[in-house]
DRENTOR-249599 format. One line per 10 residues: number of its first residue (from 1); for each residue x, y, z of C-alpha. Coordinates in nm, 4 decimals, always signed. Last residue first. Example, Ala and Ser with C-alpha at 12.3 -4.5 7.8 and 13.67 -1.06 7.14 Angstrom:
# DRENTOR-249599
2) +1.3670:-0.1060:+0.7140  +1.2300:-0.4500:+0.7800
END
This chain:
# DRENTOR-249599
68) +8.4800:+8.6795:+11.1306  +8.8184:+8.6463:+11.0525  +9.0058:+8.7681:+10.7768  +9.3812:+8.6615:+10.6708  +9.5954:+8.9592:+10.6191  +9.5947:+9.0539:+10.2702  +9.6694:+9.4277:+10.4129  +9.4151:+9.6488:+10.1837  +9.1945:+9.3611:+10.0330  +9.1440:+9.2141:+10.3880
58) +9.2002:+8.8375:+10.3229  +8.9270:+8.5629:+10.2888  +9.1055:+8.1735:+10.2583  +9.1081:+7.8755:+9.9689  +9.3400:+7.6421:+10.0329  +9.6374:+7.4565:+9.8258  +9.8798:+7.2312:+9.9586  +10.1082:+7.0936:+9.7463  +10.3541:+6.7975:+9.7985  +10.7229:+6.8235:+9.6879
48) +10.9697:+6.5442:+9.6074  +11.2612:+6.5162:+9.7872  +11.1552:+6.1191:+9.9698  +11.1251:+6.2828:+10.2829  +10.8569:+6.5316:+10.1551  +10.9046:+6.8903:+10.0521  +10.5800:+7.1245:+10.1397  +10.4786:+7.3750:+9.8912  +10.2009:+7.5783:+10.0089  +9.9429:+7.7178:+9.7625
38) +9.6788:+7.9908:+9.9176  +9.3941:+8.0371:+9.6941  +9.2313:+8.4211:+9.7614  +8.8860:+8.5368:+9.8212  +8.9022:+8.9019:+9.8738  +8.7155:+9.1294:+10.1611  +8.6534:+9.4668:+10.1133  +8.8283:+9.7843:+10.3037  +8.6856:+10.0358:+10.5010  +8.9673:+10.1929:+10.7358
28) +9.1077:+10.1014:+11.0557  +9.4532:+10.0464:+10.8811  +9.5396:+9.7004:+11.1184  +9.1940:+9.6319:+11.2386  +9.0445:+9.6376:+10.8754  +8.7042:+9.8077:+10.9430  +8.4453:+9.5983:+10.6918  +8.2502:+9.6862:+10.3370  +7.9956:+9.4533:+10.2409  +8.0195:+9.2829:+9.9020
18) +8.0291:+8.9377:+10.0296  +7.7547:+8.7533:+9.8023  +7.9487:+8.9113:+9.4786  +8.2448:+8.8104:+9.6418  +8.1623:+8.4734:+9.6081  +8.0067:+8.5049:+9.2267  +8.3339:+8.6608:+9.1450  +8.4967:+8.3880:+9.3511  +8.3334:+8.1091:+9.2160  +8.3774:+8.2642:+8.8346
8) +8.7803:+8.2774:+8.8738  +8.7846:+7.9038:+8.9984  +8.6490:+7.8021:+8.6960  +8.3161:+7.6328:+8.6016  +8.2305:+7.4051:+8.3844  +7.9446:+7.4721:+8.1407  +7.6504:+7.2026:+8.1003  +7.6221:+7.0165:+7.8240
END
């Protein structure tokens, strides 16, 4: 059988593909980039809440969200 894999082990192997170092804008120093999961909780008209989840880059010194 084959192993199943977590969300942990996509980003390690992610970031393992995105090692470079980048400028942040905001510190303008060499920081990395992080994969993060972003959950949003959204309430719906009936009360009951709805998630939102989305994976995003963020500068590992700021966790502002990075674009290329």
């Amino acid at each position: 059988m084959a192993k199943i894999q977590s969300f942990a082990d996509k980003a390690a192997k992610l970031a393992k593909k995105h090692e470079g170092m980048v400028i942040c804008p905001d510190t303008n120093k060499e920081t990395r980039i992080v994969n993060v999961r972003l959950v949003e909780a959204i309430k719906t008209d009936k009360g009951s809440y709805k998630f939102l989840k989305r994976n995003t880059r963020v500068y590992e010194s700021t966790y502002k969200q990075y674009n290329p």
